[in-house]
C-alpha positions, 0 to 999 in steps of 0.5 A: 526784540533784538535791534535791527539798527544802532543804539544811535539810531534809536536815540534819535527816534525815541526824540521824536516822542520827547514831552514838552510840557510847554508845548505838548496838551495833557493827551499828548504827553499822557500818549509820548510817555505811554509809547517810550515806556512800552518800548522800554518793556518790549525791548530790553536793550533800550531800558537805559535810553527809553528811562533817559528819555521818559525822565526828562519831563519828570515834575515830581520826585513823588514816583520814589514811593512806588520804589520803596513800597514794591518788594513789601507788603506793607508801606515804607514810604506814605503821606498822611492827610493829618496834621496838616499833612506829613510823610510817614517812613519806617526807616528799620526797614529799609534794607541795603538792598531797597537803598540801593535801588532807590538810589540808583532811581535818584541817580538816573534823573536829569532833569526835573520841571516844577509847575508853578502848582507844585504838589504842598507834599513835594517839599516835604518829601525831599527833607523827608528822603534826606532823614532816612540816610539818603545823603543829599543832593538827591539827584546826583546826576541833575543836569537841569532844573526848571521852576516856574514860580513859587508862592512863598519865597521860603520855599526856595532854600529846598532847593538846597536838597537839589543842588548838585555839582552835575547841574549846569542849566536853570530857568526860573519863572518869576510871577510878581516880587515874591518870585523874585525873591525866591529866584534871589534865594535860588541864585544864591544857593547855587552859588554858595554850593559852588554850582558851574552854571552853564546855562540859565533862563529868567522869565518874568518880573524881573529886579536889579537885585536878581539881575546882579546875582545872575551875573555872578556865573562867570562860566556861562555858555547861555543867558537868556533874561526875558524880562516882562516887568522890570523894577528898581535900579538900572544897572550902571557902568560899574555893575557892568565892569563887575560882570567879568567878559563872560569870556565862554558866552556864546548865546545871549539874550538880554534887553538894553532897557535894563541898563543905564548906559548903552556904551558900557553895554556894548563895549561889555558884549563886544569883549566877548569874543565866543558870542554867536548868537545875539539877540537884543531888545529896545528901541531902535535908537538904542539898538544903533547907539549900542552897535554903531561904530563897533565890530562883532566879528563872531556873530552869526545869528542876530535877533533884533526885537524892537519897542515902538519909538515914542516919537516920529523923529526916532523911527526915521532916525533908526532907520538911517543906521541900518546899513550901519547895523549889519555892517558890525556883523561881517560873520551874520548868517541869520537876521530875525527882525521884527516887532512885538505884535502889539507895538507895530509902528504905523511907518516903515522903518526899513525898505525894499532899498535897505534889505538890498543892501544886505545882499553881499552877506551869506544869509541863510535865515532871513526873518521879518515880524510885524514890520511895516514892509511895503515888499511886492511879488518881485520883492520876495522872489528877489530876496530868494534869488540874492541868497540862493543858499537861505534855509528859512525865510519867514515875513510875517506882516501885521494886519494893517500891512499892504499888501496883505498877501502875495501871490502863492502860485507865483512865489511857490513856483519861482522858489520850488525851482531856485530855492535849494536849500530852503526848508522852512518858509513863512508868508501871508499868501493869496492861495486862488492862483493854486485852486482852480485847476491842477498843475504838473510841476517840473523836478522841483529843487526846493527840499521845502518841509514846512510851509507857515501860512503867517496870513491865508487868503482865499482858502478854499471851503470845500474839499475838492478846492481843498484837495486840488491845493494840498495836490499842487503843494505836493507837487510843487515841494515833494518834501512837504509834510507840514503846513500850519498857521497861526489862524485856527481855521479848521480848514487848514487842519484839513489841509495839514491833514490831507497833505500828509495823506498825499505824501503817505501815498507817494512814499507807500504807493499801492501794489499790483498782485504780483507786489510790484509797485503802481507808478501814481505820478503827477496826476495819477496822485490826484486821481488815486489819492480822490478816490481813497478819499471818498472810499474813507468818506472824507470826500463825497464821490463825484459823477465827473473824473479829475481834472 
């Protein structure tokens, strides 16, 4: 099949079929990999991307023994259940040939992902590989490497067959204090290897001896440490001045509850001068401590995840060094703001008053979770008219949070027309203004794709009610493709569902004979799209026409 369009085209559509194996179920994934191997198969010019692609998401090299075994009849390369379990090769027959092949396998692998349950014959197979002449590291090409926990912390020194001068990104996932020892064992063996880390993720229990050895990559681009259980020492002042700047740091995301001083911290983040995007975890007080009176001019993107005060005093406390705050970022064009979902407090930390003075910066991501937020109708729709230029605005609001939704019909409307450049928006919202009756929308300005409903109130129950929101959506931001929440109401798959029903139509309309196109514009969409709905059985027929 010859290409019709670039090789770079290509690479971005074969993206779209990218696995994730944290996010994507095992059909999903079984279906992605399915779809990129046949285009693969049916088009030889895209081998190379559609293998880049599908090797992305590797979580064994066990694959190899297809590879051995293909050209002979017999078998090179196979485990055996005995003895405790063992592979069995036959190195005399491995031709010059055979190598070469599986080495330009190895060679093509990037990226590999193990689960916490990894396979008792994925170790073995490495050392394996390494004594029948296949010079480690085994993966010549890897760039990344993601572990998430190992039983035994001994484990970890196989890693040694992996470690090669191309890898720059890590994660590690440590379950309890064997994971942190293993995670103490990897560190030090990429380090003792010389390894250029660029990139590294902790996740989990986390302790001062993984911390210290985290620090030690002085030629980070990336750190994120996520810490749900902290143990032993905090880190001091001088372990602080150990660490270097981190002069190329561009993204870091840290908890200030690891470390002992809040001073020392953030002279240490304030030094490095490439950092873009922050994001810092702790008490309000100890967030203003660590900023207040400094100036962190490269900036742009701050996320602030905060811990519920222990007492009144210092919720009120914080709340007086906002302005503060945002004053030590002059460059910030994303703010994330919120709590965690199970540490909402009871009052507000920040008002109407507080985001008002926040108007002089070029916002274009505005996002608030869990926060006690008394905002109104007017509130929001004077947040979008202060940053004309905002890409995301995102409230999410706790369950005790007044009011509980806003009006649809009124803040949809008001950003469909003066929101032109918003394409991602969250809110909780009352959605009876947008089901009673149909409405035509003038030319909306709004390039909205993705509308979360972070609450949704008053959904409708039935299709036509259902029908008749999906339609004003639609019109309202002609863009729409995606309307998702974290509710599991069916009704709103139903929704999502007949939304990219409505845009199929619009973006394929129907054809007369003669193959011109039928104009179904405003009301024609509803009218047609109601009808392909009954004749599919998705929606009963109705006696009366569409309003």
């Amino acid at each position: 099949m010859p290409l019709s369009t670039s090789k770079d085209t290509w690479t971005e559509i074969l993206k779209y079929f990218r696995v994730s194996l944290s996010c994507d179920n095992a059909d999903d994934i079984k279906e992605k990999r399915r779809i990129i191997l046949s285009i693969a198969l049916v088009c030889p010019e895209l081998v190379d991307i559609a293998l880049d692609e599908l090797w992305r998401s590797l979580t064994t090299l066990e694959p190899i023994i297809s590879v051995f075994n293909a050209p002979l009849f017999e078998s090179l390369l196979e485990y055996k259940g005995q003895y405790g379990g063992c592979w069995i090769v036959l190195p005399g027959k491995i031709t010059i040939g055979l190598k070469s092949r599986v080495t330009s396998y190895l060679s093509r692998i990037k990226y590999l992902h193990f689960p916490r349950n990894l396979s008792s014959r994925e170790y073995p197979l490495w050392n394996t590989l390494l004594s029948t002449g296949f010079t480690g590291p085994l993966c010549p090409n890897l760039r990344g490497i993601s572990i998430a926990g190992m039983d035994m912390p001994s484990q970890a020194y196989n890693l040694t067959a992996l470690a090669s001068p191309s890898l720059q990104s890590i994660k590690l996932q440590a379950d309890d204090t064997s994971g942190t020892v293993a995670s103490s064992i990897i560190l030090d063996t990429l380090n003792y290897h010389g390894m250029r880390m660029l990139d590294i993720t902790y996740t989990g229990y986390a302790t001062y001896n993984v911390l210290l050895r985290i620090f030690q990559f002085s030629e980070l681009r990336s750190l994120t440490i996520r810490a749900t259980q902290y143990q032993g020492d905090l880190l001091k002042s001088a372990d602080v001045q150990t660490f270097g700047t981190l002069a190329h740091l561009t993204t870091l995301d840290i908890s200030l509850d690891m470390f002992q001083t809040d001073l020392h911290v953030a002279r240490w983040i304030e030094n490095m001068e490439q950092l873009s995007i922050l994001s810092l975890q702790g008490k309000w007080s100890t967030v203003c401590t660590c900023i207040q009176g400094r100036s962190f001019p490269a900036v742009q993107s701050l996320s602030l995840i905060l811990q519920k005060s222990d007492s009144r005093r210092s919720s009120h406390a914080a709340s007086s060094h906002l302005s503060t705050i945002f004053n030590a970022f002059p460059s910030l064009h994303s703010l994330s703001l919120g709590y965690q979902a199970n540490q909402i407090p009871n009052d507000p930390v920040i008002s109407p008053a507080d985001i008002s003075a926040l108007k002089e910066r070029p916002l274009r991501r505005l996002e608030f979770r869990y926060i006690p937020l008394p905002l109104s109708d007017e509130d929001i729709i004077g947040i979008i008219q202060a940053w004309p230029m905002l890409e995301r605005l995102s409230i999410i609001s706790g369950s005790r949070s007044k009011p509980s939704s806003y009006d649809a019909r009124k803040l949809l409307s008001y950003a469909s027309h003066c929101a032109p450049c918003l394409h991602d928006m969250a809110l909780p919202l009352d959605l009876s203004s947008l089901t009673p009756h149909y409405f035509v929308s003038s030319l909306s300005k709004c390039p909205l794709q993705r509308l979360e409903l972070s609450r949704a109130q008053n959904l409708p129950r039935d299709l036509k009610g259902m029908h008749t929101l999906a339609r004003n959506l639609v019109s309202l931001f002609p863009r729409l493709h995606t309307v998702t929440s974290d509710d599991s109401d069916a009704g709103l798959k139903d929704l999502q569902m007949i939304v990219k029903f409505l845009q199929d139509v619009i973006s394929s309309p129907p054809r007369r004979l003669d193959g011109s196109c039928i104009s179904i514009t405003g009301p024609a969409v509803a009218s047609y799209s109601m009808k392909l709905l009954e004749s599919r059985g998705i929606v009963q027929p109705r006696s009366s026409n569409l309003r």
